[in-house]
C-alpha positions as CSV (number, residue, x, y, z in Angstrom):
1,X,0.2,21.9,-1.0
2,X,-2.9,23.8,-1.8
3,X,-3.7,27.5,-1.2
4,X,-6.6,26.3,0.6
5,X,-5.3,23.8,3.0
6,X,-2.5,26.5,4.0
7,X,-5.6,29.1,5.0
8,X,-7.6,26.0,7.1
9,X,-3.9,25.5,9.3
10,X,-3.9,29.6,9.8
11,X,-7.2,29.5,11.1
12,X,-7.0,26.5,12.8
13,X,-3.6,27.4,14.6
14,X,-5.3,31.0,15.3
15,X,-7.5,28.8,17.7
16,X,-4.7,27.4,19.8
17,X,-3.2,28.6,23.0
18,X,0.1,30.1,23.1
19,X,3.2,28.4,24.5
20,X,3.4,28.1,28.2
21,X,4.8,26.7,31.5
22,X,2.2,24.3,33.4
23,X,2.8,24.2,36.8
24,X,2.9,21.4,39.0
25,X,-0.4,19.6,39.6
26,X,-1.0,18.8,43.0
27,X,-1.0,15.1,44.0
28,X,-4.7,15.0,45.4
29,X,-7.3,13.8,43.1
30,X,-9.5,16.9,41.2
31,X,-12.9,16.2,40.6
32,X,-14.0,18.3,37.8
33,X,-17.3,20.3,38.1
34,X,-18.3,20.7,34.7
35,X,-16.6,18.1,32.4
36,X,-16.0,14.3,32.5
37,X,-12.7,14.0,31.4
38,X,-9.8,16.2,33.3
39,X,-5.8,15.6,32.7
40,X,-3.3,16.8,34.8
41,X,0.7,16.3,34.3
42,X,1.9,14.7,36.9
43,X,5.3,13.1,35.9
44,X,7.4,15.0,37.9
45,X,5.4,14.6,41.0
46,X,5.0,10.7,41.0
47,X,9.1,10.5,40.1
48,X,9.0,10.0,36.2
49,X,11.6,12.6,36.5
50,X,13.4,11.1,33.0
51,X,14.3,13.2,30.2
52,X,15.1,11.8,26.5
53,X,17.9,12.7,24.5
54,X,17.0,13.0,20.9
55,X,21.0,13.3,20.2
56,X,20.4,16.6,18.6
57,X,23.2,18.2,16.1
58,X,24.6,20.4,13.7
59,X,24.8,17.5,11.3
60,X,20.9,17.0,11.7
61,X,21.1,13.2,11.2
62,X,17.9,11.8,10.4
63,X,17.5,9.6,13.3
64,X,17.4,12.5,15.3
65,X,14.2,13.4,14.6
66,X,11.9,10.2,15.3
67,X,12.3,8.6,18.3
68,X,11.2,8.1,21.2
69,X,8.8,5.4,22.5
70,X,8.4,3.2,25.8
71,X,6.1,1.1,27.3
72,X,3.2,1.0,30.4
73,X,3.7,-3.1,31.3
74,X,4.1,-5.0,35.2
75,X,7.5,-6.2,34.4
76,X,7.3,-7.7,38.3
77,X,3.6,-9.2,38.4
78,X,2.4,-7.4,41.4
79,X,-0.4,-6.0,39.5
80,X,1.0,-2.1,39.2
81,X,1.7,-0.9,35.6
82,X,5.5,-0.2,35.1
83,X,7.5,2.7,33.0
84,X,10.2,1.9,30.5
85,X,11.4,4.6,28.1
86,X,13.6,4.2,24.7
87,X,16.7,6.9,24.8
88,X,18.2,8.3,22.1
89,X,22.0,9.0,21.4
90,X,24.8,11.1,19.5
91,X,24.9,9.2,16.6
92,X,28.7,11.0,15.8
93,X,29.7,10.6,19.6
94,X,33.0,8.7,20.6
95,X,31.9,5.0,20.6
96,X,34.1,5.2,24.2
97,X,32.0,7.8,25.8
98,X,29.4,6.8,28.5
99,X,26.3,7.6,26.0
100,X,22.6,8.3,27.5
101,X,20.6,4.8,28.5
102,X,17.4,3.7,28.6
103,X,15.2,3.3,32.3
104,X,12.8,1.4,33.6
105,X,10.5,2.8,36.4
106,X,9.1,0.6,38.8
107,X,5.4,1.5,40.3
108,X,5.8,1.0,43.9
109,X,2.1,2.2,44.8
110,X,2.8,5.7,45.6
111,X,5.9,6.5,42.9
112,X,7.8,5.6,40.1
113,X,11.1,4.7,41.2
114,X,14.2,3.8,38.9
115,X,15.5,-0.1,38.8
116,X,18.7,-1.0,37.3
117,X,17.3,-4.9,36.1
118,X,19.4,-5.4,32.7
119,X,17.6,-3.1,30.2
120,X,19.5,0.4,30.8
121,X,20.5,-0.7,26.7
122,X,22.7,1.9,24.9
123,X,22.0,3.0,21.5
124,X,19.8,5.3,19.2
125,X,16.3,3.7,20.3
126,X,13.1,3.9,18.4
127,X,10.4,1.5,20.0
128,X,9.0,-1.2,22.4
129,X,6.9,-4.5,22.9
130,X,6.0,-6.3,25.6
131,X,4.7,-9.6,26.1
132,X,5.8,-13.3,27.4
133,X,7.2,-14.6,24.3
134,X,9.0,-18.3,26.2
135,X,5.4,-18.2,28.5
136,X,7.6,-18.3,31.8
137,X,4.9,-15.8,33.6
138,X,6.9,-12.4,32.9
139,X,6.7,-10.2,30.3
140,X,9.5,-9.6,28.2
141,X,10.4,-6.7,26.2
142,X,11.6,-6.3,22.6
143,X,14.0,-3.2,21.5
144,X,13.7,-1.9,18.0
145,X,17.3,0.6,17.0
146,X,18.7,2.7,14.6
147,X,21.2,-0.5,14.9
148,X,20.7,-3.6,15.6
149,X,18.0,-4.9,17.9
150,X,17.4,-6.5,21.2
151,X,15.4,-8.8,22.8
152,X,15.4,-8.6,27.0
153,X,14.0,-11.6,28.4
154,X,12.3,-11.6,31.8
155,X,14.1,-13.7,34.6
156,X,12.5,-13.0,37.6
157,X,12.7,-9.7,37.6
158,X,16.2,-9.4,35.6
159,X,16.3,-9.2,32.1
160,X,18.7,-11.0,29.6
161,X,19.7,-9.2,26.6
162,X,18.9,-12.3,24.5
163,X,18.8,-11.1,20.7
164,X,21.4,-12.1,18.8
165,X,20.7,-16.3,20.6
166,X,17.0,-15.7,19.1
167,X,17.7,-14.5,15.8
168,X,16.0,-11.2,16.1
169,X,19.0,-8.6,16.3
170,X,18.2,-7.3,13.1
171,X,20.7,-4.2,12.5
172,X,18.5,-2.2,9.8
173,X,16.6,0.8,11.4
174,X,13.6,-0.6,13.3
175,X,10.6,1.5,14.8
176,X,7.5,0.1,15.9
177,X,6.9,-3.5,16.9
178,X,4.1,-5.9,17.9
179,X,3.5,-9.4,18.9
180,X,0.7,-11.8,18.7
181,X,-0.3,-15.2,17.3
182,X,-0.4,-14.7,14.0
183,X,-0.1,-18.4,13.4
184,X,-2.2,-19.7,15.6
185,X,0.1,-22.4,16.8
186,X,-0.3,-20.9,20.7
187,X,2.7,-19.1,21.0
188,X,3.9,-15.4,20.3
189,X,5.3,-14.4,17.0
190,X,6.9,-10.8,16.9
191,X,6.1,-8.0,13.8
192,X,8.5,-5.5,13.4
193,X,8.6,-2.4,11.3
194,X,11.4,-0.8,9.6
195,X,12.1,2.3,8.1
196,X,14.6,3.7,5.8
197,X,18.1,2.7,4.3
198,X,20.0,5.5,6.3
199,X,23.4,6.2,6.4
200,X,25.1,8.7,8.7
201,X,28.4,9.4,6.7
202,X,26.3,9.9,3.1
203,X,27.0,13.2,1.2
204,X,23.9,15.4,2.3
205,X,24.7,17.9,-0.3
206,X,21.9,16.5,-2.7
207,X,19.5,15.8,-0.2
208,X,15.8,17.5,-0.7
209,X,14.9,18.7,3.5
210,X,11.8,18.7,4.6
211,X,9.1,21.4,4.0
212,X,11.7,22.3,0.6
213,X,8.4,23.7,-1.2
214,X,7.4,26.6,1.1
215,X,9.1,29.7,1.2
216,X,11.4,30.7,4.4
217,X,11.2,33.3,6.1
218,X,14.3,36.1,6.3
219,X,15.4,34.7,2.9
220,X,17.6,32.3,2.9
221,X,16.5,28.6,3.5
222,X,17.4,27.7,7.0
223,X,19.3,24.3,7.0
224,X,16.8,20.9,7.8
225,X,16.4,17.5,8.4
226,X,16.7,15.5,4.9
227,X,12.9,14.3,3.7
228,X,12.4,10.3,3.9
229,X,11.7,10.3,-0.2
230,X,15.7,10.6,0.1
231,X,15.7,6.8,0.8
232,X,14.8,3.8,-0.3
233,X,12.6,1.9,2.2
234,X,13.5,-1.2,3.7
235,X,11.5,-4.7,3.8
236,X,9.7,-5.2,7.2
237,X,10.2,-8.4,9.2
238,X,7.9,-11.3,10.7
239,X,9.5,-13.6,13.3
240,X,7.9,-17.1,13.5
241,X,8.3,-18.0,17.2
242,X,9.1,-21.7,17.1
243,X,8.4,-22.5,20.9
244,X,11.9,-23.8,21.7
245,X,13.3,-20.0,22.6
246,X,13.9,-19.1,19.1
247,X,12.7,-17.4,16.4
248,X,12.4,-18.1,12.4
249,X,12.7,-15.2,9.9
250,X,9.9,-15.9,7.9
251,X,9.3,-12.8,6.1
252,X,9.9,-13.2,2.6
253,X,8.1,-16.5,2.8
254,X,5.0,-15.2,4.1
255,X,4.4,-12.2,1.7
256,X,5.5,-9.0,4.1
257,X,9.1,-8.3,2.2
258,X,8.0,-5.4,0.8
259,X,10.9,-2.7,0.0
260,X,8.7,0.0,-1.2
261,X,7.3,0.3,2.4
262,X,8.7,2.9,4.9
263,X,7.6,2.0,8.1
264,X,6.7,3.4,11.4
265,X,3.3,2.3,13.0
266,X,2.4,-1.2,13.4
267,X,-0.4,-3.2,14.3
268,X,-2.4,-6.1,15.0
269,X,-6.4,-6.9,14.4
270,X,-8.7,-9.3,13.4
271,X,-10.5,-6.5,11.0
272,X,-12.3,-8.7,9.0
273,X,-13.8,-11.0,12.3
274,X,-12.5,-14.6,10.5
275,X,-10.4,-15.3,13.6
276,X,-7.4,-14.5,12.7
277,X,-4.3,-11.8,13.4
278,X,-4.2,-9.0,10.4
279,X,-1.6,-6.3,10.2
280,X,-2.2,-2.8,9.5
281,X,1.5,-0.7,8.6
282,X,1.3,3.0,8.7
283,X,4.0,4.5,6.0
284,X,5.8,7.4,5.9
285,X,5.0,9.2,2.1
286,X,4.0,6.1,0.5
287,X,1.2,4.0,0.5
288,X,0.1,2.1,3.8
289,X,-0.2,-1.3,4.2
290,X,-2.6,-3.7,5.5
291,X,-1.6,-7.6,5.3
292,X,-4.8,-9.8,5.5
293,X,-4.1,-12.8,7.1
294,X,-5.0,-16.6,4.7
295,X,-4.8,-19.1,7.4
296,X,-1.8,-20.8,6.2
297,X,1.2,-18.5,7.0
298,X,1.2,-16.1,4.7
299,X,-0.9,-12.5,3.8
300,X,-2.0,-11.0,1.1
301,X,-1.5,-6.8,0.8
302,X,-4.9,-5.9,0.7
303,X,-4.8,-2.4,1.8
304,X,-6.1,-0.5,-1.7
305,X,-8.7,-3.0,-2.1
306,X,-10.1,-2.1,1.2
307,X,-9.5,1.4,0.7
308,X,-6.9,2.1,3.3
309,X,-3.5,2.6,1.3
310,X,-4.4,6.6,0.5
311,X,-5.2,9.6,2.1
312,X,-9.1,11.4,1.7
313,X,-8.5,12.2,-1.8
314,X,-6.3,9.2,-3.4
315,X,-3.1,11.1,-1.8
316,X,0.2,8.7,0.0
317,X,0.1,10.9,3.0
318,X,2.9,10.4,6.1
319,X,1.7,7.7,8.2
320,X,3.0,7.4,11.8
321,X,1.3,5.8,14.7
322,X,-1.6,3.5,14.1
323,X,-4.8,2.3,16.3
324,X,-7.7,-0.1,15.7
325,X,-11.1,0.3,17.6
326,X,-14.8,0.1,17.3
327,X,-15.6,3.5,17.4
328,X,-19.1,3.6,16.3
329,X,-20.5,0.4,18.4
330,X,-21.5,-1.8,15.1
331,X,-19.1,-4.8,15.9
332,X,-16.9,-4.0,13.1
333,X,-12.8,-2.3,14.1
334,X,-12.5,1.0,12.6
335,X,-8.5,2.6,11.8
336,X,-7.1,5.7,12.8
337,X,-3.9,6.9,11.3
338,X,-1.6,10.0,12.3
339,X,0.2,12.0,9.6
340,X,2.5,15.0,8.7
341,X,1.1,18.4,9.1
342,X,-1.7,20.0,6.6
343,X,-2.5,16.2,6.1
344,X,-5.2,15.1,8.4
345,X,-5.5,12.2,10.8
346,X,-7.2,9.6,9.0
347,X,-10.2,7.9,10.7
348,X,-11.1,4.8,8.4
349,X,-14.7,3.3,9.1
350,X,-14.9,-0.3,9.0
351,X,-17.3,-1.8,6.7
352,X,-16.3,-5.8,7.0
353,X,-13.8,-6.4,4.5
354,X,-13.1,-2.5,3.2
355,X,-13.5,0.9,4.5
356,X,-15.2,4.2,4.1
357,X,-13.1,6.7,4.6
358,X,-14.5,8.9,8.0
359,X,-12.5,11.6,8.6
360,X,-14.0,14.8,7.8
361,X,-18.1,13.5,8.0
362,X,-16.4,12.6,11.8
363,X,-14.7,15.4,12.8
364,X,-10.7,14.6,13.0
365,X,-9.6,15.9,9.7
366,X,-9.5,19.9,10.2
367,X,-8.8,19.7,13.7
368,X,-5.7,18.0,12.9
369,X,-4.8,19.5,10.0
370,X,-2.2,22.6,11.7
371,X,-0.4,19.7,13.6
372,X,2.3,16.7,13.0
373,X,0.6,13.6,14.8
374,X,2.5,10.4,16.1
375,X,1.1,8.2,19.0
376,X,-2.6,7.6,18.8
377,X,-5.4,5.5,21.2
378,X,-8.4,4.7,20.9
379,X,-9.8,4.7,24.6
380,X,-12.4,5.6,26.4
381,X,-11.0,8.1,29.4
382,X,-15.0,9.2,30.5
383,X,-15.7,6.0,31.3
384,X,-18.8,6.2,29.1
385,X,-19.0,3.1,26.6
386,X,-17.7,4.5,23.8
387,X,-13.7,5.1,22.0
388,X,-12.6,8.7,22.7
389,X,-9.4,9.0,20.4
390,X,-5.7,10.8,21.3
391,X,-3.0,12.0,18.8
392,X,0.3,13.3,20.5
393,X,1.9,15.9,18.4
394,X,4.9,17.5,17.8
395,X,7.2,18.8,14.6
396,X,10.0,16.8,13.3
397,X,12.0,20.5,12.5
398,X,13.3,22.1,15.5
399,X,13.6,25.7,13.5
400,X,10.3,24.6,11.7
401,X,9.0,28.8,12.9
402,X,12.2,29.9,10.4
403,X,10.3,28.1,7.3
404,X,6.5,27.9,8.4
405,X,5.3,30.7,11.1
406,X,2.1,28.9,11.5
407,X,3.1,25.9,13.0
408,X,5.8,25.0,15.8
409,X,8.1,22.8,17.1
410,X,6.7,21.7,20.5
411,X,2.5,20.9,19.9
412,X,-0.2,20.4,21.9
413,X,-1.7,16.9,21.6
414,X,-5.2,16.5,20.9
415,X,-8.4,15.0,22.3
416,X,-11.4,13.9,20.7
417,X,-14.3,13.1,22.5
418,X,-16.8,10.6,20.7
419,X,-20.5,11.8,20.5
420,X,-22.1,9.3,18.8
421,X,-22.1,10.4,15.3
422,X,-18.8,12.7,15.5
423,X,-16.0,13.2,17.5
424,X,-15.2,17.3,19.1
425,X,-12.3,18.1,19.4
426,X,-12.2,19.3,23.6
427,X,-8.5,18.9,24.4
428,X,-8.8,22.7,25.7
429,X,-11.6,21.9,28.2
430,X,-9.8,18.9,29.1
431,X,-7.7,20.1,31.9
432,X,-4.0,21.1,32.1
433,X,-2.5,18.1,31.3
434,X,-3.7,19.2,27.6
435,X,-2.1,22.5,27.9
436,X,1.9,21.3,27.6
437,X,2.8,22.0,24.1
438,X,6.1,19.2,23.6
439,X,7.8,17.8,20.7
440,X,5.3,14.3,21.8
441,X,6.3,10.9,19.6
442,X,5.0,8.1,21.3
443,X,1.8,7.0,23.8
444,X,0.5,5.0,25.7
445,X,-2.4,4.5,28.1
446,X,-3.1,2.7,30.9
447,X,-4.3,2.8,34.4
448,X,-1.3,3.1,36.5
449,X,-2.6,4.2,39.9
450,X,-5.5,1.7,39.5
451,X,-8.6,3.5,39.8
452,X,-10.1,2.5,36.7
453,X,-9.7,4.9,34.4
454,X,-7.4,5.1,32.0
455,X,-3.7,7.5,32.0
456,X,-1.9,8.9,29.2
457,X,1.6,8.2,29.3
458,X,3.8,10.5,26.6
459,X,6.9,10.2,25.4
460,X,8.7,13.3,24.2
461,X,11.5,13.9,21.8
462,X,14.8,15.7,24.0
463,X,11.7,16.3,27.2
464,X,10.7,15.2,30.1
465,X,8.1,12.4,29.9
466,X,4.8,13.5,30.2
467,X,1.9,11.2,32.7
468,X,-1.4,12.4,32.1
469,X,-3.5,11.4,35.2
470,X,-7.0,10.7,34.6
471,X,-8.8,12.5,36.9
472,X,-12.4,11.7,35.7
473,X,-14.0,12.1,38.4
474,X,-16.2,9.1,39.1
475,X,-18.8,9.8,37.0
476,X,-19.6,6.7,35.4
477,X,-19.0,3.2,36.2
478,X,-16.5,0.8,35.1
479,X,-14.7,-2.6,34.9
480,X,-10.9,-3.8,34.2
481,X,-10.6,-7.0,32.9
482,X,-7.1,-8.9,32.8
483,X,-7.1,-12.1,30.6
484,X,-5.0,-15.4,31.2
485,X,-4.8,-17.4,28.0
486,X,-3.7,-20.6,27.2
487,X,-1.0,-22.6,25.7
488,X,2.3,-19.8,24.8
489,X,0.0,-16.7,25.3
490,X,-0.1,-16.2,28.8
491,X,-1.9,-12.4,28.6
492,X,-4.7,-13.5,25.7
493,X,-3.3,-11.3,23.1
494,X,-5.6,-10.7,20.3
495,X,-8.6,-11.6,22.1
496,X,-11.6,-10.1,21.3
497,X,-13.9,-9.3,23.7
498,X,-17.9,-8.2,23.7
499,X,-19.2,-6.8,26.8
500,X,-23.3,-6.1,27.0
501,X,-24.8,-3.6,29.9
502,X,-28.4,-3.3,29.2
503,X,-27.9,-1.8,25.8
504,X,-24.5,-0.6,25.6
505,X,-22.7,-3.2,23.5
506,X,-18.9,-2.5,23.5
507,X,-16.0,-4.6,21.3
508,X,-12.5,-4.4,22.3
509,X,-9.0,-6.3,21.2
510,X,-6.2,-7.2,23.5
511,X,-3.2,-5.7,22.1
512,X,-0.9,-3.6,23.8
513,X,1.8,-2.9,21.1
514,X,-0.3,-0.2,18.9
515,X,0.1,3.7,18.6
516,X,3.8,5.0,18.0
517,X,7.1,3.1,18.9
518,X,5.3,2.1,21.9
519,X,3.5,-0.8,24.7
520,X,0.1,0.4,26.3
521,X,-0.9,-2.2,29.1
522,X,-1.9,-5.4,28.7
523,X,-5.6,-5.0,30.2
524,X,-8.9,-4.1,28.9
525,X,-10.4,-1.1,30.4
526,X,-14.3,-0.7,29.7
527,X,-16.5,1.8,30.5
528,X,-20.2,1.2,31.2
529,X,-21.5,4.2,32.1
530,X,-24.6,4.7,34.5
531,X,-24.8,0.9,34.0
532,X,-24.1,-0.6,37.5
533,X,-23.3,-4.0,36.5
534,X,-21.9,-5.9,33.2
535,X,-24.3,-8.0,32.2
536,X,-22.6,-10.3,29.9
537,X,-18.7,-10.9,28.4
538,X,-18.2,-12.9,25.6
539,X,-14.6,-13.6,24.8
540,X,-13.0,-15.5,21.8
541,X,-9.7,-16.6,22.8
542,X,-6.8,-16.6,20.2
543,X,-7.2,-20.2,20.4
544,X,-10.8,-20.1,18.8
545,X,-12.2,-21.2,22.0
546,X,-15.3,-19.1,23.1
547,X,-16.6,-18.6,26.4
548,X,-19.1,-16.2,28.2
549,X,-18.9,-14.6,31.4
550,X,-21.1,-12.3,33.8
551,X,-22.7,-10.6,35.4
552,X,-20.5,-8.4,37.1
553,X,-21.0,-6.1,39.6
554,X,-19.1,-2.5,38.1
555,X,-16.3,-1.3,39.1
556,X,-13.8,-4.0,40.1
557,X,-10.8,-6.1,38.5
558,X,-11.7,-9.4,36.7
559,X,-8.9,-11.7,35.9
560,X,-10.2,-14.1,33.9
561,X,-8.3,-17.6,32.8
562,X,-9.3,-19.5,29.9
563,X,-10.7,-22.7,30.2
564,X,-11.3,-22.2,33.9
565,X,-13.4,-18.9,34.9
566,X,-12.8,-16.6,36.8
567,X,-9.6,-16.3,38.6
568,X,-9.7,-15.8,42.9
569,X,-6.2,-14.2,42.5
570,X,-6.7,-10.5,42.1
571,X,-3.6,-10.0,39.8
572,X,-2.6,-11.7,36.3
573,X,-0.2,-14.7,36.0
C-alpha cells in the first residue's frame, strides 16, 4: 500500500465521528427541517429485536468473519415486506448442542413479530434469495452455507426445506445468490456464488493473516484472521430450472466454472440492453467477473474487455457486494462495487458494451477509502428521480485498532447523495440512523411501513439488526410499482422499466437479489419529484413483450400484470 493512500485514510478517518450509543428513536414520524433525507434506527422499537452470532473464536476460523445477510420479501402476500436473517454458528461446537438459528419476522402493520414457519435452518449462514421459483404465488427462499445449501419452498405460509429433491444442496461454501430468467424459457433459474476451498481443521501455522504488511502496534503481531490468497477459489454454479420442480447443474456447460474466481457479490442485468439476463461477480483479490449473456445458454467472461475486471489503476481489488443502476439518467446501467479498506468503492459508468471507470471524477473513491464496504444500493431515499447510493461498512478484524489505529472494527456506513454530476458524501447530515458505527455485512432496502419511501434494512456481524426508517419527510412525490409477470415469473424479475414525468426520465431493473448476501423487495420504488403525476411507464417484460402504461396520478401503489393492465387488487399475486 502506498505512502499516499495511508495519509488520504488518516485524514479521511480524522473526519468521522467517534464511537457512540444512539438512543432509541421515537416511533412518530420526524419531518426534517433542513434536509431531505433523515434515518433513524428503529429496530428495536418495531420488534427486530434479533441479534446474529458470528460464531466468534480463539481459533479465528475464516467463516467467522463474513456473514451475515437476510432478506426484505412478503413471504405471506398481504402486501407488508417481511424480515428474514441468516445466523451464523460455532463452527467447532458439539454437533449435539442446540446451535443459534435463523428467524423470520413477520410485518403485522404495526411490528415485526417472530414466526416459527420451517426456516429457523441451523448452520454457518452466508446469504439469501427470494423469488417464486415452482410459480405457486409465494415466494420462496434459497439458503447459501458454509455447508451445504437449502432451498425452502413456500406452502402457504410454511416452508419446505426442499434442497437436496431439487439438486441445489451444494456443500462448498456459498455467499450471495440470485435468480432470474436467464434463459428465457419463462421460468426462474438460480445463480449462486461461491467462495473459497476452506477447511476448518487445516494447519494455520503457514497461513499469511490479513493486513500482514503493516506494522502492529505494541510489537508483536497480534494473532488474525487468515487472508483469502490462502485458498484456492472455487467454481461458481448456475442452476437451469427445468419447470418440473427441479433444477439442472449447468455450470460447466454454460461457461461460468471458473476456479480462479472467489466469490461474494452477485448479480443480474441486462447491461448491454439486448434483452437478455447478464451477470456481474464481485471477487474477493482477484479479478471480477461479468458474464455476457449469447442467447443460447451460455456466457462469455467479458469483464476486461469492458473494463470492469480491475480496480482505478489496473489493480484486482476485494470485491464484496455489487449493484447495478442508472445513475446518471442516460438509459444505460452503471456498476458499483464495494471493496477492502484503502481501496475505494468502485463506481463503473456505463457506456453500452464497456465502461469508464467513475469513481473519483464522481465522488465515491476517497470518501470510501478509510472504510471496508459490503452491502451496496442504488436507491433513491429523497424521492427525487435520481440513484442515491449506500455502502454498509464494517472491518473483517475484530483487534484490527492492535494492527491499524486508523481504522476500526465497527464502521459507520455511508450515504451518497447524487447531484447530477457527483455524488457528496452526507451520511453525517443524514440523521441518526447514520450515526451507529457496526461491524455491517449485508443490506437491503425496501419500504416496509409503506409510505413510499424507501428503508434500509442492515445486517450486522455478532449485532443487532439495524432498520433505518426513512423519514423523508414528504417532500417530493412518488409511485410504487409491483409487477405480475407471466408464464414461471410471477414478480417480473429482470424487467426493465422507463418511467417519463415531464422531463425526468428514470430506468430501473427488477431484481431484488443484489448488494451483499442478501434480498431487497421485490417492487420498484420511483421518485418523481415535484412531478405530480407519471406521465408514461414503458416496461419490457422478461418475456420480450413490451407494453406502456400511464398516466398516473403520484403517490400510490400500481400493480401491474402483464398482458392485462393494471391490476384492481391493491397487492401482488
Amino acid at each position: 500500500m502506498s505512502i499516499l493512500v495511508l495519509i488520504i485514510c488518516f485524514l479521511c478517518l480524522a473526519c468521522s465521528p467517534a464511537e457512540e450509543t444512539v438512543p432509541p428513536a421515537p416511533l412518530q414520524h420526524v419531518t426534517p427541517a433542513a434536509s431531505s433525507i433523515h434515518f433513524v434506527e428503529v429496530a428495536s422499537a418495531v420488534g427486530l429485536t434479533w441479534q446474529h452470532e458470528s460464531g466468534r473464536s480463539p481459533q479465528r476460523y475464516f467463516p467467522e468473519t463474513m456473514g451475515g445477510g437476510g432478506a426484505f420479501f412478503d413471504y405471506d402476500g398481504d402486501g407488508d415486506l417481511d424480515v428474514y436473517a441468516v445466523n451464523g454458528a460455532f463452527i467447532a461446537a458439539d454437533p449435539q448442542d442446540e446451535g443459534p438459528v435463523n428467524q423470520l419476522f413477520r410485518n403485522n402493520g404495526q411490528r415485526f413479530v417472530p414466526v416459527a414457519t420451517g426456516v429457523a435452518h441451523s448452520g454457518v449462514g452466508m446469504g439469501v434469495a427470494a423469488a417464486d421459483y415452482d410459480s405457486d404465488g409465494d415466494l420462496d427462499l434459497y439458503l447459501t452455507n458454509f455447508g451445504p445449501n437449502a432451498l425452502f419452498r413456500n406452502d402457504d405460509e410454511h416452508f419446505a426445506e426442499i434442497g437436496r429433491q431439487t439438486g441445489v444442496a451444494d456443500a462448498h461454501w456459498g455467499t450471495s445468490c440470485a435468480f432470474a430468467d436467464y434463459d428465457r424459457d419463462g421460468d426462474l433459474d438460480l445463480y449462486v456464488a461461491n467462495y473459497v476451498a476452506y477447511d476448518p481443521d487445516a494447519a494455520r501455522a503457514s497461513q499469511v493473516p490479513y493486513m500482514a504488511g503493516y506494522e502492529s502496534y505494541g510489537g508483536q503481531a497480534p494473532v488474525g484472521y487468515p487472508h483469502p490468497d490462502n485458498f484456492q477459489g472455487q467454481a461458481d454454479l448456475l442452476y437451469r430450472n427445468d419447470g418440473k420442480g427441479r433444477f439442472v447443474d449447468v455450470s460447466a456447460g454454460a461457461g461460468i466454472a471458473d476456479t480462479s474466481g472467489k466469490g461474494l457479490g452477485v448479480a443480474f442485468a441486462d447491461y448491454d440492453s439486448d434483452g437478455w439476463p447478464d451477470i456481474y461477480v464481485a471477487n474477493d483479490a482477484v479479478r471480477n467477473f461479468l458474464y455476457r449473456n449469447s442467447h443460447d445458454g451460455t456466457f462469455a467472461e467479458r469483464a476486461g474487455l469492458a473494463g470492469v475486471a480491475y480496480g482505478q489503476d489496473g489493480q484486482m481489488e476485494a470485491g464484496m457486494g455489487v449493484d447495478w443502476g442508472d445513475y446518471n439518467g442516460d438509459g444505460v446501467l452503471d456498476l458499483t462495487v464495494t471493496n477492502f479498506q484503502a481501496e475505494p468503492n468502485a463506481l463503473y459508468r456505463g457506456e453500452g458494451n464497456f465502461f469508464s471507470v467513475a469513481t473519483f471524477a464522481a465522488g465515491i473513491g476517497l470518501p470510501s477509502l478509510p472504510f471496508l464496504g459490503f452491502g451496496t444500493q442504488f436507491f433513491d431515499p429523497d424521492l427525487d428521480g435520481d440513484l442515491d447510493l449506500f455502502a454498509a461498512n464494517g472491518h473483517v478484524l475484530d483487534n484490527v485498532r492492535d494492527i491499524d489505529q486508523s481504522t476500526s472494527y465497527g464502521q459507520r456506513n455511508l450515504l451518497f447523495r447524487n447531484d447530477g454530476d457527483r455524488f457528496a458524501e452526507i451520511s453525517t447530515a443524514a440523521g441518526p440512523g447514520f450515526s451507529l458505527e457496526r461491524v455491517s455485512r449485508g443490506s437491503a432496502t425496501g419500504d416496509y411501513d409503506g409510505d413510499g419511501d424507501p428503508d434500509i434494512l442492515v445486517f450486522n456481524s455478532g449485532q443487532p439488526l439495524s432498520l433505518l426508517r426513512n423519514d423523508h419527510g414528504e417532500v417530493n412525490h412518488w409511485i410504487t410499482i409491483r409487477l405480475a409477470g407471466a408464464n414461471g415469473n410471477p414478480n417480473g424479475i429482470g424487467a426493465r422499466l422507463t418511467a417519463t414525468s415531464g422531463d425526468l426520465v428514470q430506468t430501473r431493473e427488477l431484481r431484488g437479489s443484489r448488494s451483499y448476501l442478501s434480498q431487497s423487495q421485490l417492487r420498484i420504488c420511483l421518485g418523481l419529484g415535484k412531478w405530480p403525476q407519471l406521465d408514461s411507464l414503458t416496461v419490457r417484460w422478461p418475456s420480450g413483450r413490451t407494453e406502456r402504461f400511464g398516466p398516473f396520478a403520484a403517490n400510490q401503489d400500481l400493480s401491474l400484470v402483464e398482458g392485462e393492465g393494471v391490476s384492481a387488487a391493491s397487492d401482488p399475486p
